[in-house]
MARMARBA-859010 format. One record per residue: residue number from 1; residue in one letter; x, z, y of N, C-alpha, C, O in turn. Coordinates in nm, 4 decimals, decimal comma. Layout:
// residues N
(NUM A (X Z Y) (X Z Y) (X Z Y) (X Z Y)) ...
// end
This chain:
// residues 65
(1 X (10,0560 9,8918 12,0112) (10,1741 9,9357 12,0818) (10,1625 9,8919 12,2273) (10,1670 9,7722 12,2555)) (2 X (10,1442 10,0091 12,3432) (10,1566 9,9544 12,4353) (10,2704 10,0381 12,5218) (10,2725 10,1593 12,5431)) (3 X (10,3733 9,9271 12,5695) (10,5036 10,0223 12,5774) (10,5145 9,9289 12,7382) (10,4680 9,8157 12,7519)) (4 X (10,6069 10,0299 12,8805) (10,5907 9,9834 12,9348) (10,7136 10,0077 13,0503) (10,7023 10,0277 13,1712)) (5 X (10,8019 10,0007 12,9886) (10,9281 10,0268 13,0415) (11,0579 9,9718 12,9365) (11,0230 9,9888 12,8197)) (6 X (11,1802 9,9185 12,9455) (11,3054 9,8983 12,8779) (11,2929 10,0825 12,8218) (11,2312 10,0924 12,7158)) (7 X (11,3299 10,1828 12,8652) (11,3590 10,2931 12,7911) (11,2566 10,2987 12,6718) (11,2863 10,2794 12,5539)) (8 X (11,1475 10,3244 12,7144) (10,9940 10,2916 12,6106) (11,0736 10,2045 12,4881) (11,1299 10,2396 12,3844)) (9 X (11,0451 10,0482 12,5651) (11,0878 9,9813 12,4349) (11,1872 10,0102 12,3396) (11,1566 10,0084 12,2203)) (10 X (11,3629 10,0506 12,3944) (11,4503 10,1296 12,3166) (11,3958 10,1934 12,2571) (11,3660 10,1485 12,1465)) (11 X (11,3637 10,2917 12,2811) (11,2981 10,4207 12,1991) (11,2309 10,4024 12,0832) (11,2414 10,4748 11,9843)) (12 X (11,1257 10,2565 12,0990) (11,0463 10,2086 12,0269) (11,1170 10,1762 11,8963) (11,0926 10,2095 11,7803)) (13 X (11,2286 10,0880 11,9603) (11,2806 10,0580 11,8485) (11,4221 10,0863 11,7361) (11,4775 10,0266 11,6439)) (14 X (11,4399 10,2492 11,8301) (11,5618 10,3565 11,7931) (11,4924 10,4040 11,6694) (11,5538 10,4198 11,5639)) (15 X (11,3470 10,4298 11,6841) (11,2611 10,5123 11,6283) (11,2536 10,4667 11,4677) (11,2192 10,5351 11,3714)) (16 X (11,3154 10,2712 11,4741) (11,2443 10,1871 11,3854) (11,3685 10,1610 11,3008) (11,3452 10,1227 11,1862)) (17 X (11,5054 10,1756 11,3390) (11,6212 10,1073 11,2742) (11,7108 10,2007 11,2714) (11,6917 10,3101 11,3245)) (18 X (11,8337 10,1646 11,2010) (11,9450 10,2636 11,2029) (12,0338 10,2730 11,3266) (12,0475 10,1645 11,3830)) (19 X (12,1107 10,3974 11,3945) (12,1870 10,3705 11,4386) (12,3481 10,2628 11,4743) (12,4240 10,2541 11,5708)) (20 X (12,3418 10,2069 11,3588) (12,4013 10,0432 11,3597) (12,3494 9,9508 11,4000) (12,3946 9,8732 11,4842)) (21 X (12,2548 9,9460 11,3500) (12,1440 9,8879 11,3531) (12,0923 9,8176 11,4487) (12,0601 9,6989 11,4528)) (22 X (12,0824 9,9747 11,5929) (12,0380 9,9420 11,7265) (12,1966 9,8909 11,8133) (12,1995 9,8053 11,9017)) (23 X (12,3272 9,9730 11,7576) (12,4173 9,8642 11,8024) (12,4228 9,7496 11,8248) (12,4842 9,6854 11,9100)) (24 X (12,3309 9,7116 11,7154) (12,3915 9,5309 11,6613) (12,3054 9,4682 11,7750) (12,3464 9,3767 11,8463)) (25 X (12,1438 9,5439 11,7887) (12,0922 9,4766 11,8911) (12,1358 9,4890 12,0395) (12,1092 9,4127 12,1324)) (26 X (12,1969 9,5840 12,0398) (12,2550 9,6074 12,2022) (12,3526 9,4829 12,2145) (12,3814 9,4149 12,3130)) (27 X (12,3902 9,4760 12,0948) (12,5368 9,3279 12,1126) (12,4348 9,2238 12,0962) (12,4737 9,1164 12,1420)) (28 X (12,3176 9,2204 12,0460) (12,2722 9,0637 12,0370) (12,2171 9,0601 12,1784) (12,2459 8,9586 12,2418)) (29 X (12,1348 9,1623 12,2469) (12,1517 9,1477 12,3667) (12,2050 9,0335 12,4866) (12,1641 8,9341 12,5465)) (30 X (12,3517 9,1409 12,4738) (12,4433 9,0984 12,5369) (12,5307 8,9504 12,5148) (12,6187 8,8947 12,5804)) (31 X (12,4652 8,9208 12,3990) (12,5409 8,7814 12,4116) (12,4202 8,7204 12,4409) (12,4446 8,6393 12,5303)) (32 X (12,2960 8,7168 12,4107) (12,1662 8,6599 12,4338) (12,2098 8,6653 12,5886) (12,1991 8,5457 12,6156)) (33 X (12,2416 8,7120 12,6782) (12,2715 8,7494 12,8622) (12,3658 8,6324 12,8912) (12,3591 8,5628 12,9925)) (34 X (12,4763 8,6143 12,7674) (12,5956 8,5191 12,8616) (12,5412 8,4218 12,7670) (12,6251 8,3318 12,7712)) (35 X (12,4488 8,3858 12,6825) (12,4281 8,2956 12,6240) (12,3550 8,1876 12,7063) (12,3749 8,0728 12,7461)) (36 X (12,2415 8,3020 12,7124) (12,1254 8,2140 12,8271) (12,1794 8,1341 12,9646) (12,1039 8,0500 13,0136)) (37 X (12,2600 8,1500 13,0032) (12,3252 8,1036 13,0748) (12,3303 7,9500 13,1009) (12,3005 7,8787 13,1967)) (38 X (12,3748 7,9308 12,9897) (12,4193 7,7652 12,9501) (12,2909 7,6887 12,8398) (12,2802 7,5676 12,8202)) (39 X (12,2141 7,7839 12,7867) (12,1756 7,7103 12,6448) (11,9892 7,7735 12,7123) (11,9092 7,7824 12,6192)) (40 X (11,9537 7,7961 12,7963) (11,8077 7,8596 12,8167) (11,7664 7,9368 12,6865) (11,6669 7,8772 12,6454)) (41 X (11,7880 8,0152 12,6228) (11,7104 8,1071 12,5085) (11,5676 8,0915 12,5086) (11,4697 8,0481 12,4479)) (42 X (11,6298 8,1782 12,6574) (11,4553 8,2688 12,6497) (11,4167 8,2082 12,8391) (11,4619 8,1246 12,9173)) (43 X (11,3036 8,3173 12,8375) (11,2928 8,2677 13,0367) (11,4145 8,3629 13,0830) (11,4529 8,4650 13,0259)) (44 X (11,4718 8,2970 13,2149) (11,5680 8,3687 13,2779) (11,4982 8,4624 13,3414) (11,5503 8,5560 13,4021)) (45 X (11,3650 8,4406 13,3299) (11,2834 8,5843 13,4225) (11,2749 8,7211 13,3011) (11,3436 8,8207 13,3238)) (46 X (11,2144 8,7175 13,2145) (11,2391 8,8065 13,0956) (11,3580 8,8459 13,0459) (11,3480 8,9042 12,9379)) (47 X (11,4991 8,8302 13,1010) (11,6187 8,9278 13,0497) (11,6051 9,0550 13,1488) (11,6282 9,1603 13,0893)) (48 X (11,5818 9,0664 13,2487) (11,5491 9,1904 13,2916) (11,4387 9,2670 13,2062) (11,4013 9,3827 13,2258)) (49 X (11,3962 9,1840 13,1125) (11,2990 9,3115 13,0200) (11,3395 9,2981 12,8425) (11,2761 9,3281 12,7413)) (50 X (11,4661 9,2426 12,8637) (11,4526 9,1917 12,7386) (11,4133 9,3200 12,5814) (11,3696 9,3036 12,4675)) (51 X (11,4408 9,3913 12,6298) (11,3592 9,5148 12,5347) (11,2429 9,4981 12,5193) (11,2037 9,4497 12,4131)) (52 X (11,1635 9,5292 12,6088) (11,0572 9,4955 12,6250) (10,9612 9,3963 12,5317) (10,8878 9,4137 12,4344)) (53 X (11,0032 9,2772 12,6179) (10,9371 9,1537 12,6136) (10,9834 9,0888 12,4459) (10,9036 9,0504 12,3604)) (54 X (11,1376 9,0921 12,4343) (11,1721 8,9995 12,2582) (11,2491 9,1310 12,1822) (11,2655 9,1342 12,0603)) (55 X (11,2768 9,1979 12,2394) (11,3528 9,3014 12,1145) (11,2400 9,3482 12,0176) (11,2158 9,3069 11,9042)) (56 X (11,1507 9,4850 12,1212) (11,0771 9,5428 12,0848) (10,9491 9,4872 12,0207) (10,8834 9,5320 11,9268)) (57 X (10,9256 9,3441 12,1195) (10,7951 9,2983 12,0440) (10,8146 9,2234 11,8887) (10,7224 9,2055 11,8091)) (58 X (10,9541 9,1860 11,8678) (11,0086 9,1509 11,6923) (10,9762 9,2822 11,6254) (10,8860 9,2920 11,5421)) (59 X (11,0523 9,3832 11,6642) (11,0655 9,5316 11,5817) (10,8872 9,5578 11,5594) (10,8739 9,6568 11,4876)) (60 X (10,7870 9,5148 11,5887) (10,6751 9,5539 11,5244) (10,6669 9,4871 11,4623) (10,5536 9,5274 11,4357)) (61 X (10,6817 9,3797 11,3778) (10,7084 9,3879 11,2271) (10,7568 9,4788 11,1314) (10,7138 9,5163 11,0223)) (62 X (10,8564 9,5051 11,1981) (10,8863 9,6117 11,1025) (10,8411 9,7058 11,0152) (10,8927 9,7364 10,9077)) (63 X (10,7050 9,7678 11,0845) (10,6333 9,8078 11,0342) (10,5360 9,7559 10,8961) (10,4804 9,8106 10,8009)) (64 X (10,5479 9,6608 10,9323) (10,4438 9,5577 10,8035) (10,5575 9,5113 10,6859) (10,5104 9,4391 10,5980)) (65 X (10,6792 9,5392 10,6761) (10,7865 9,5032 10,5699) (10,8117 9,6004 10,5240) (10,8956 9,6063 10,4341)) 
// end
């Protein structure tokens, strides 16, 4: 998988889950955004890709389950 844009990655992983599904991640997202804030998650440089970089690169598992 070589994906290389946030739309890419969505797509990637619209392709992979249900339409709830990708809700739930749009909300884990978004709290992952006001989360990081206070608690460091992830790098504060990687939420501008966060599709990308931790959504999309989990969702290839998916494939192997």
């Amino acid at each position: 998988m070589l994906l290389h844009d946030e739309d890419e990655a969505r797509a990637y992983v619209a392709a992979r889950c249900s339409p709830h599904a990708l809700a739930s991640l749009d909300h884990l997202g978004e709290m992952l955004r006001t989360a990081n804030a206070t608690q460091n998650l992830v790098a504060a440089s990687t939420l501008d890709s966060l599709w990308l970089r931790h959504i999309a690169d989990s969702a290839q598992l998916l494939d192997h389950v």
